[in-house]
C-alpha positions in Angstrom: 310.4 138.0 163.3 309.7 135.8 166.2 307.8 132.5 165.9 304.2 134.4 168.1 304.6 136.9 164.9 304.6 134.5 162.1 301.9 132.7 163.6 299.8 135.4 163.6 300.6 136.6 160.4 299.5 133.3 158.5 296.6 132.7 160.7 295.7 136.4 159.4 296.9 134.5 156.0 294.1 132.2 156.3 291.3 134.8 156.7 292.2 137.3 154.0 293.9 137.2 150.5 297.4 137.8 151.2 300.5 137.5 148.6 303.3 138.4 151.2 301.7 138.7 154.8 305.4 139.6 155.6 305.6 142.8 153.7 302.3 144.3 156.3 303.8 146.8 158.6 303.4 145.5 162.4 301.6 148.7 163.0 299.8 149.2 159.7 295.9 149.1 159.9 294.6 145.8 158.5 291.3 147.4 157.3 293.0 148.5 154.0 293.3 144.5 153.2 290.4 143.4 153.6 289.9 142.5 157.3 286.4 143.9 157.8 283.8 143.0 160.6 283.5 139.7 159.3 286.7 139.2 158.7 287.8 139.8 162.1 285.5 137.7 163.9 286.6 134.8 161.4 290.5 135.8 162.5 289.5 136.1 166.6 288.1 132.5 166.1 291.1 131.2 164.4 293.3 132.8 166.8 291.8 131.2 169.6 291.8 127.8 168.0 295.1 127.7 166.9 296.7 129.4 170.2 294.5 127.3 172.2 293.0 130.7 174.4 290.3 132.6 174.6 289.0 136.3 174.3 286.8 137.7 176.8 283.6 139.7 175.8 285.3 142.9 177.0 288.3 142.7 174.5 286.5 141.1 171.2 286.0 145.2 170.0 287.6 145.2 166.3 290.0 148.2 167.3 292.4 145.6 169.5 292.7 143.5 166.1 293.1 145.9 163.4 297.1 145.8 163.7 299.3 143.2 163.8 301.1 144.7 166.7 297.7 144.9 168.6 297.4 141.1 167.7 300.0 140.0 169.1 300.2 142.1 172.2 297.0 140.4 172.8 297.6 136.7 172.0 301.0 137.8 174.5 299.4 138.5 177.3 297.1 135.5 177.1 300.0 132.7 176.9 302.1 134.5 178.9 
């Protein structure tokens, strides 16, 4: 696991109840622990804040965070 990965998954750690963020499949839908509406908005804003980036209007749309994979492909291209 790289260190963009681990990031992400404790800022995700931060936002909802997790035991073990490791054992969440990269590709595995985030809805099914907890990371509703709410939830995501509180995880884009934590995101930005700890990456130090920001989202534009046009991506904020929950189905670009509901995966890890889609996390991280999208903090990526930002601090690329």
């Amino acid at each position: 696991m790289n260190s963009l990965e681990q990031q992400t998954r404790n800022a995700l750690s931060k936002i909802i109840d997790l035991t073990d963020n490791t054992a969440i499949d990269r590709n595995e839908d985030l809805l099914k622990y907890g990371l509703d509406s709410l939830a995501t908005i509180k995880l884009i804003l934590q995101l930005e804040t700890e990456f130090k980036i920001e989202f534009t209007d046009e991506e904020l749309l929950t189905e670009n965070f509901n995966t890890i994979a889609k996390i991280i492909d999208r903090i990526s291209n930002k601090v690329a």
